[in-house]
Each structure stands twice: as C-alpha cells, then as structure tokens.
C-alpha positions as CSV (number, residue, x, y, z in Angstrom):
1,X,12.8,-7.0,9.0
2,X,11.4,-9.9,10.4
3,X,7.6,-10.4,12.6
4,X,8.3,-12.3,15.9
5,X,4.5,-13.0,17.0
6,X,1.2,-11.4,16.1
7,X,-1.0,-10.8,19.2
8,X,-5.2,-9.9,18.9
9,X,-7.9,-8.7,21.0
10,X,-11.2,-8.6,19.5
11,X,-9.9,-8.4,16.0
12,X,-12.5,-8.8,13.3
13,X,-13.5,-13.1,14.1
14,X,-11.1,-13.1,16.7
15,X,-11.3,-12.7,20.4
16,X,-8.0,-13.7,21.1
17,X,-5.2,-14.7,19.2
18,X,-1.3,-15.3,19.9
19,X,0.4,-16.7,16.9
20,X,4.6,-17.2,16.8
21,X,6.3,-17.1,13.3
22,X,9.1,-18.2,12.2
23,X,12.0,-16.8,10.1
24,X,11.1,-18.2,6.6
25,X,8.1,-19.2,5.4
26,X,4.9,-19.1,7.2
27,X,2.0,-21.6,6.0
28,X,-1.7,-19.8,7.2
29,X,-4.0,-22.8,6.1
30,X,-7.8,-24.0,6.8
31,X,-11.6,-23.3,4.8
32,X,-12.6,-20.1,3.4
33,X,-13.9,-17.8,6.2
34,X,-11.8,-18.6,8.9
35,X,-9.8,-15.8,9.4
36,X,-6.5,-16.4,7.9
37,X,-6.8,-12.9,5.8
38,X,-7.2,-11.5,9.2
39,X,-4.0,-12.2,10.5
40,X,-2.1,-10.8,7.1
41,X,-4.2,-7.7,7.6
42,X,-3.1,-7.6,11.2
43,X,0.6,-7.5,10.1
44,X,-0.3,-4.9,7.5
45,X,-2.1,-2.4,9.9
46,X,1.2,-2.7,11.8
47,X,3.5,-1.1,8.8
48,X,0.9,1.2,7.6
49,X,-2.1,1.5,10.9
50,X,-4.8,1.0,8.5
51,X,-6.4,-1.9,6.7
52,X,-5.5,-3.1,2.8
53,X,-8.8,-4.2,2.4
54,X,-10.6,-0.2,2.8
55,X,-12.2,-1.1,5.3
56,X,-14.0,1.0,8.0
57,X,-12.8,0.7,11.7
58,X,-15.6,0.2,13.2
59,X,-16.0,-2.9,10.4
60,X,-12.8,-3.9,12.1
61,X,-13.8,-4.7,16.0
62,X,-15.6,-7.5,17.1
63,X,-19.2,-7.9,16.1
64,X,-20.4,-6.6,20.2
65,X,-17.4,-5.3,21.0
66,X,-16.5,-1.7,21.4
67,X,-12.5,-1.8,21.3
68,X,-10.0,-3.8,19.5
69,X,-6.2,-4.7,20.3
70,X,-3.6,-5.3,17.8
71,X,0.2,-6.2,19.3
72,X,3.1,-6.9,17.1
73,X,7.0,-8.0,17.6
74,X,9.5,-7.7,15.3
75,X,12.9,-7.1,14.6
76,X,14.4,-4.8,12.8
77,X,18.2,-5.2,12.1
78,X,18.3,-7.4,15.0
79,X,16.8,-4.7,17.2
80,X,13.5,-5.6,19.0
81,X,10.8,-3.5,17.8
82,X,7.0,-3.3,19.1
83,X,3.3,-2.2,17.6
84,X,0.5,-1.3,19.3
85,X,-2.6,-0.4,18.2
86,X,-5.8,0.2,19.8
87,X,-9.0,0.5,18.0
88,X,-12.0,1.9,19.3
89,X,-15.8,2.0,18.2
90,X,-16.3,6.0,19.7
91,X,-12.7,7.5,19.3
92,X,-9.4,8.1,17.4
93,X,-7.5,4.9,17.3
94,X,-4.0,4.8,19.2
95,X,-0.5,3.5,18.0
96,X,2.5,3.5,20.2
97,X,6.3,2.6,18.5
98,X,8.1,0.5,21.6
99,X,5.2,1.5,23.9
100,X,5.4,5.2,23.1
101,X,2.3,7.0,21.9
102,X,2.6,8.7,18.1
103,X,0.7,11.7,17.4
104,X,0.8,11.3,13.7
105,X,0.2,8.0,11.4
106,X,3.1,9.7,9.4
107,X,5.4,8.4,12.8
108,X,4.6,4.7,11.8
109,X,5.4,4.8,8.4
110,X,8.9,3.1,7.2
111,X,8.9,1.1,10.8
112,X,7.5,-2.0,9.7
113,X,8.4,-2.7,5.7
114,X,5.4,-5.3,4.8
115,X,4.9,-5.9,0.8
116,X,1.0,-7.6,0.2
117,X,-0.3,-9.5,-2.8
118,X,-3.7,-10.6,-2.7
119,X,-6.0,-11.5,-5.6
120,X,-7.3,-8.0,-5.6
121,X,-4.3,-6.4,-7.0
122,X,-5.4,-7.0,-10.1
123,X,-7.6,-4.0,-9.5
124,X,-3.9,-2.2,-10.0
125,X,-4.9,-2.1,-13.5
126,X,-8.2,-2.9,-14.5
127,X,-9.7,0.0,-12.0
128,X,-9.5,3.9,-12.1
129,X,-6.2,5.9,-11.2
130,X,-7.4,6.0,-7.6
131,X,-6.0,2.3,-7.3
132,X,-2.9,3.3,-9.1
133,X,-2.1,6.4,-7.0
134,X,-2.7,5.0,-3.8
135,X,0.1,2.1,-4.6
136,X,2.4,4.5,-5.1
137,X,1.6,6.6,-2.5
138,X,1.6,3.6,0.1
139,X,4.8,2.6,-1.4
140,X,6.9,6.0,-1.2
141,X,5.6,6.4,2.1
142,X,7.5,3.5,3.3
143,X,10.2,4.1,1.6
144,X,10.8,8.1,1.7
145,X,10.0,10.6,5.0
146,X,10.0,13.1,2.5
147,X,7.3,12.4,0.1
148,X,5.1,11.8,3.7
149,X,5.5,14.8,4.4
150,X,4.8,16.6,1.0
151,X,2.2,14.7,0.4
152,X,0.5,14.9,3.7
153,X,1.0,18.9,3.3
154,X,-0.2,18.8,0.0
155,X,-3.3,17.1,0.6
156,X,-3.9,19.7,3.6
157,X,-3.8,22.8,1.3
158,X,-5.7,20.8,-1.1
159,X,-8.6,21.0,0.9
160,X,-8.0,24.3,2.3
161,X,-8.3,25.6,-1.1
162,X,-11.4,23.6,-1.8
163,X,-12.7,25.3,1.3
164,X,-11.6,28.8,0.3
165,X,-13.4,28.3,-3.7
166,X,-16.7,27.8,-1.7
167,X,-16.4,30.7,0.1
168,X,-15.8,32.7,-2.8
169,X,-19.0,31.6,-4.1
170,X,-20.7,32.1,-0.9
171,X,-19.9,35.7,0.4
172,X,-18.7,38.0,-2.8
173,X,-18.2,40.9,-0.4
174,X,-14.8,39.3,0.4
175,X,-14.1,38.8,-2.9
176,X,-11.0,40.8,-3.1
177,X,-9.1,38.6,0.3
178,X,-10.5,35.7,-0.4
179,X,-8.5,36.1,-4.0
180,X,-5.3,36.9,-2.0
181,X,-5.5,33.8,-0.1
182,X,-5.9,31.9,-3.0
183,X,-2.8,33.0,-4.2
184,X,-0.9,32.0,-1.1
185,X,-2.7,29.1,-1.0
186,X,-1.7,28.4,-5.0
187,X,2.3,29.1,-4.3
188,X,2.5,26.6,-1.2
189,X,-0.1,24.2,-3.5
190,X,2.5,24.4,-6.2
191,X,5.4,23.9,-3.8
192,X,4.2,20.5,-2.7
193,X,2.9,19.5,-5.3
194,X,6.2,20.2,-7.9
195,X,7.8,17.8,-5.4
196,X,5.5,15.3,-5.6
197,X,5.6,14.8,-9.2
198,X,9.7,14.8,-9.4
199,X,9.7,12.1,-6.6
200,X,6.8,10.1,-8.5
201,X,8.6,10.4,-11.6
202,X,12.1,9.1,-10.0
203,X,10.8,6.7,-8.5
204,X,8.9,5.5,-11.6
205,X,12.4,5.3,-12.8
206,X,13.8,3.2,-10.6
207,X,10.7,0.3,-10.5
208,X,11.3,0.5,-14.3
209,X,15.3,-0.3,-13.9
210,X,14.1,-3.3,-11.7
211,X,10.4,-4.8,-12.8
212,X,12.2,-4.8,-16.8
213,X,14.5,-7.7,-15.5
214,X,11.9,-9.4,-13.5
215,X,9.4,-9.5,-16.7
216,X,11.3,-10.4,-18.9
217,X,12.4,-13.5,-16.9
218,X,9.3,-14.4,-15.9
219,X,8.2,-14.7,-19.2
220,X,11.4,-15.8,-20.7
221,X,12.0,-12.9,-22.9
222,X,8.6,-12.6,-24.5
223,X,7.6,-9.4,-22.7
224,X,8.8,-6.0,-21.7
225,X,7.3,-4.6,-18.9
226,X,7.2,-0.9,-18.7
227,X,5.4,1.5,-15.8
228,X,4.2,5.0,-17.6
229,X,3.4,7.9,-15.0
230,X,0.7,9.8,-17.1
231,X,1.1,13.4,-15.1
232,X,-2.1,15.6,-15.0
233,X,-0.1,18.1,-15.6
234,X,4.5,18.5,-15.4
235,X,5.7,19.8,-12.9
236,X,7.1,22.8,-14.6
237,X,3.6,23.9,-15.4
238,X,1.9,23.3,-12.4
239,X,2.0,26.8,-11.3
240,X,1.0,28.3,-14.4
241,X,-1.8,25.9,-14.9
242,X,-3.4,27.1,-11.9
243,X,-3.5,30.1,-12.1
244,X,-5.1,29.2,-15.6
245,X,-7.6,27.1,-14.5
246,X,-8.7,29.4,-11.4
247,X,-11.8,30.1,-13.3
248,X,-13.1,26.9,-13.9
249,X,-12.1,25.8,-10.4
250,X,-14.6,29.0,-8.6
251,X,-17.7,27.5,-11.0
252,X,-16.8,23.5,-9.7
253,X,-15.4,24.5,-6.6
254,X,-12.7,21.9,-7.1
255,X,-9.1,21.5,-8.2
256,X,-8.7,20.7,-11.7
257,X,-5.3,20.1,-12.6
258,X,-2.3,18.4,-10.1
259,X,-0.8,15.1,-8.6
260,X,-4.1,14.2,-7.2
261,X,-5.0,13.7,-10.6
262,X,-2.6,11.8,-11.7
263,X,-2.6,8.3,-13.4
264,X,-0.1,5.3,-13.6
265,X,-0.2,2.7,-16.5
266,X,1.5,-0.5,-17.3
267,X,2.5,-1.7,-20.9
268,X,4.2,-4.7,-22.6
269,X,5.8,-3.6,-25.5
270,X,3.9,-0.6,-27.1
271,X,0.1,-2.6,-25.7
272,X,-1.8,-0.9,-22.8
273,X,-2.1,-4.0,-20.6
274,X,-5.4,-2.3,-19.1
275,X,-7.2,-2.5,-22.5
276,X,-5.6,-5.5,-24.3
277,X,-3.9,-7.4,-21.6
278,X,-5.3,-10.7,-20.9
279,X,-6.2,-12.1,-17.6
280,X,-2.8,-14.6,-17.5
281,X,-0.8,-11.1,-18.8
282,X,-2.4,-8.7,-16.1
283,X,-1.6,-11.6,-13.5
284,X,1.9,-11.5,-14.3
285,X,1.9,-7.6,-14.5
286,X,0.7,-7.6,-10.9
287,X,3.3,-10.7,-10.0
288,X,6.0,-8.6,-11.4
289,X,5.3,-5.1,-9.8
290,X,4.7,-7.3,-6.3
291,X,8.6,-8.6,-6.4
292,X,9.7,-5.5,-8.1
293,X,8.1,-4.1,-4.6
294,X,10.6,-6.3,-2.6
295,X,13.7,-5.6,-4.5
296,X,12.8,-1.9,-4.0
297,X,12.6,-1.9,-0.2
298,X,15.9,-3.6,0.0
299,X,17.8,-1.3,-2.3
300,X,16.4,1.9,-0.4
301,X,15.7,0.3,3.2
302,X,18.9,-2.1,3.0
303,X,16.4,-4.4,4.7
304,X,14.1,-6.9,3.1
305,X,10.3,-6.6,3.8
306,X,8.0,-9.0,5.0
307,X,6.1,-10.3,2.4
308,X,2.5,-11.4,2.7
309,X,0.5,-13.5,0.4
310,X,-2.8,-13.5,0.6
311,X,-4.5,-16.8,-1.5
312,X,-2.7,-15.6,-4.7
313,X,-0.6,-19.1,-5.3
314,X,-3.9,-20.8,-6.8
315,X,-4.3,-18.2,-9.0
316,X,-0.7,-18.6,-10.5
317,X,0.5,-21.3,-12.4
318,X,3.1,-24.0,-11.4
319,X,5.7,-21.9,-13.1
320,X,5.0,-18.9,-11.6
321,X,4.5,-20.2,-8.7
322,X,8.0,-21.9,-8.7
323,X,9.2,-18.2,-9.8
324,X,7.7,-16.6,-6.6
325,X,8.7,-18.6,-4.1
326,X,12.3,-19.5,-5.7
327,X,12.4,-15.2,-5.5
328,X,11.9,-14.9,-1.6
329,X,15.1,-15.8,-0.8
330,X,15.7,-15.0,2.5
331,X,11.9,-12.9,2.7
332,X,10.0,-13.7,5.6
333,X,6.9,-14.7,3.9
334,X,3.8,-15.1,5.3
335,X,1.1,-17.3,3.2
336,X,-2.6,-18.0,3.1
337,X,-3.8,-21.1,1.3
338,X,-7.0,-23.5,1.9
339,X,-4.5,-26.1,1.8
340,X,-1.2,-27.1,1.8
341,X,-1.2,-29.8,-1.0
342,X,-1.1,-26.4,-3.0
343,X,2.6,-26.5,-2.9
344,X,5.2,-29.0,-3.9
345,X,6.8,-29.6,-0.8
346,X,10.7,-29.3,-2.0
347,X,9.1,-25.6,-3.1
348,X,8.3,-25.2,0.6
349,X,10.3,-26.9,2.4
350,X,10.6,-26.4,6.2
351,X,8.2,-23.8,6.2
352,X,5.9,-23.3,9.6
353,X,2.2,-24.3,9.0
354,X,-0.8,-23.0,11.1
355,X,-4.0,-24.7,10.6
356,X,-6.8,-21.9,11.8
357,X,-10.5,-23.0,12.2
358,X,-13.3,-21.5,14.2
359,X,-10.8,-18.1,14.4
360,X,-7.8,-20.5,16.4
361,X,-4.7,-22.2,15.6
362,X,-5.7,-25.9,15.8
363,X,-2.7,-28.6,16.2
C-alpha cells in the first residue's frame, strides 16, 4: 500500500494543495502552524473518512468556506486505487472508492491501511477506556469486515435499547410489550456483542505474540510488554448478566454491563504502566504498540501500511529514533518535523523533503 499524491480543496489552512510522494520516506518540514498535520490527517481521513484529531467537520472546511475537497491516489498491490471525499458545512459528507459513491463509511474501511503516531498517543494510556477502545476498534476495523459489521450492529441495538428503557419509564401502560422487545432486543444485543469480545480477545492475542518481541528489543531485554483486555463482563456471561442487571438499567436508563464498557491496559512486568509508568516508559509503550500496529497489518493484510508520523521523532531519543526508522523497512512513511537537522542524514537517506509555509510547498 503506497499514497501516490494528496490533492485539497479548501482543507482546513489550505485552499489548494497538490503534493506528490514518493515510495519511501516522505520529509513534511517548516514552523509550527503551517499545516503539515493537515496533510497526515488528509491521508488518514482517506483510510478511515474521519479525522484522528476528533474533530468536528464543520472545524474541518475553510474558515468562509462551505465545502471541502479531499483527493487521494494510491496503490494497492500495484492496482491504482482512488479517494474522494467531499465535505460540506450543511450536509452528509460524500466518499466515492474509484469514483463510485459508498453508502456506508463501513465500504471504506480496509481500503487504505494508514498506521498514525502523533504525540497524543500517549493519551492511549494515561486517559479513560474511551481512548483504549476506540484504538482497537479503529484497528480491527481495518483489519476485519467482520468485527465492522458486529460492531456497527451492536452499537445500533445499543441505542435502540437505550431508547426502548426510556419508554418503559415514560408510558407504563405498555409495560408488558415494551418488556418483550427488550428481550429481543437483549438476544440480538448478546449476539453481537459475544462476538465482539472473542474477536477483541484474539486479537489481543495476537498484538501480544508481536509487541513482546518489539519491547523487549527496544529496551534490550529490560522490559516485557504485555496488553491486558479487562472485559466488563466474558462473553459467556453476557447474556445472563443482562438479564440481571435489567433492573438497574429501567432506573438509569442505560446499559450497564457489555463491550462498550470495556477497558484495555498495558503492563511491564507485573507494573500498571498507567499508574507507575514513567513518561520515557509510557513513550516506549506507545512506540511499541505503533510498530506492533505495522507488523499487524502485514501479517493479516499481506500488505504493509502507510505509516504517518506526526512530530513524534523529537520526542524520542537518538536510540529510539534509530529503532523506528531502522523498523520501516520498506513502509512508506510519511513525516512531520520543524526541521530536518532532526535526523541524522545516513538515518534518512534519500528521503523526499517538502518545505510547507503559508499552507504551500515552497522549493
């Protein structure tokens, strides 16, 4: 998997913007506020059609503007593949796969493979289980139609049900249906969400088989890394637990126990990295999962993923940095730096560089 050229139309800073990369590594460099972040998140909307950085659409268009264009080329095993997307400020937005129209986001997902460390992925373990959750949804989604679809399914009953518990409370003279949709709505709840869980804890299986090797060299046999799926509930018990919790749920109107509540932690050794981990030990965490991410994509995808870096290389040391870019291999990699005396230059070596100021590629 490989970008071609990156095409905008009103794109956050940028009016227009037609930027050619090459096959290795890519060198985005210039002052803070320029818009280099813009083009990685470009690239990323094009694997996943929406933004890393949470942001709102309408954040997205030009400041004036009403409507924003993003275009991206790539190939995929050697096959010419095309992104369009089309953001407006009072509408859906619009994506089209090789100039066809998808109905579903679900459609985009596993076309474009793009892997993304920025300096906010440390937020990966110092935040709540939102953070944690998301990561791995974003990353099975790329990596398994299946899960999409349970998941998207899931989260659909989800808030049916939700729905359904309000109206209990609401209009007690349909007491006795509304409980009889609850129980369909439990089964199929359970159904989805049994999935879920098995697939989250295979695939927490297989990061483990990889990101132990990747540690442990990184930090030259002084630490294990281990990735712990902390299950609201197993997926066994799921069922049951609804049905025992149904209570509790008509008072909060709410679901209280399933996969949406689940949490993900990482530990070195028998330590909790989130509560004892240091800042140099969560860095390398976050280092570690990001190339276990790569190695992940290749093994399921039998293509490797672009790889973005988003101003993370000043926050690693020498060694680390050495150990990143010595990893990539063959990775297109895409980099944003405020300068390019941040690398040695046999670490680099014939990489592309792109100097942006004022939201354009200067020469």
């Amino acid at each position: 998997m490989q970008i071609k050229s990156l095409e905008f139309n009103n794109f956050r800073n940028y009016e227009n913007l037609f930027i050619e990369f090459a096959p290795g590594i890519n060198i985005i460099y210039g002052e803070n506020a320029q818009g280099k972040t813009n083009i990685l998140e470009g690239i990323y909307m094009c694997g996943l059609g929406k933004s890393h950085r949470h942001s709102k659409e309408n954040e997205i268009i030009r400041l004036k503007e009403t409507q924003a264009h993003i275009k991206g080329e790539f190939f995929k095993d050697t096959f010419p593949l095309r992104i369009d997307i089309h953001l407006k400020k009072n509408g859906s937005k619009g994506i089209a796969v090789n100039r066809i129209p998808i109905k579903k986001l679900s459609e985009l997902y596993g076309n474009v493979n793009v892997v993304i460390f920025s300096p906010e992925d440390l937020d990966l373990i110092k935040r709540g289980p939102l953070v944690r959750r998301t990561f791995v949804n974003q990353e099975l989604c790329q990596i398994d139609p299946i899960y999409v679809n349970d998941l998207i399914n899931y989260s659909k009953i989800l808030n049916q049900r939700h729905e359904l518990l309000k109206k209990m409370d609401e209009d007690r003279s349909r007491t006795q249906e509304l409980l009889e949709t609850l129980d369909i709505w439990d089964l199929q709840l359970a159904q989805y969400g049994t999935r879920i869980i098995e697939r989250r804890t295979s695939f927490l299986e297989e990061m483990n088989d990889i990101i132990f090797d990747i540690h442990y060299q990184i930090t030259e046999g002084k630490e294990k890394l281990k990735l712990v799926y902390e299950p609201n509930v197993t997926a066994e018990a799921f069922y049951e637990a609804l049905l025992k919790n149904r209570d509790r749920d008509r008072i909060y109107k709410n679901t209280s126990v399933g996969p949406h509540r689940d949490d993900f932690s990482f530990f070195e050794d028998t330590k909790n990295l989130k509560l004892f981990g240091s800042q140099g030990q969560q860095r390398t965490c976050v280092l570690s999962l990001k190339m276990a991410e790569i190695k992940m994509i290749e093994k399921i995808k039998k293509e490797k993923p672009i790889l973005l870096l988003d101003d993370v290389l000043s926050e690693l040391d020498r060694n680390r940095q050495q150990m990143l870019l010595k990893s990539i291999g063959e990775t297109q990699t895409i980099i944003t730096c405020t300068g390019v005396d941040e690398f040695v230059e046999n670490e680099i070596g014939s990489a592309k560089k792109f100097y942006i100021k004022d939201a354009a590629i200067k020469e």
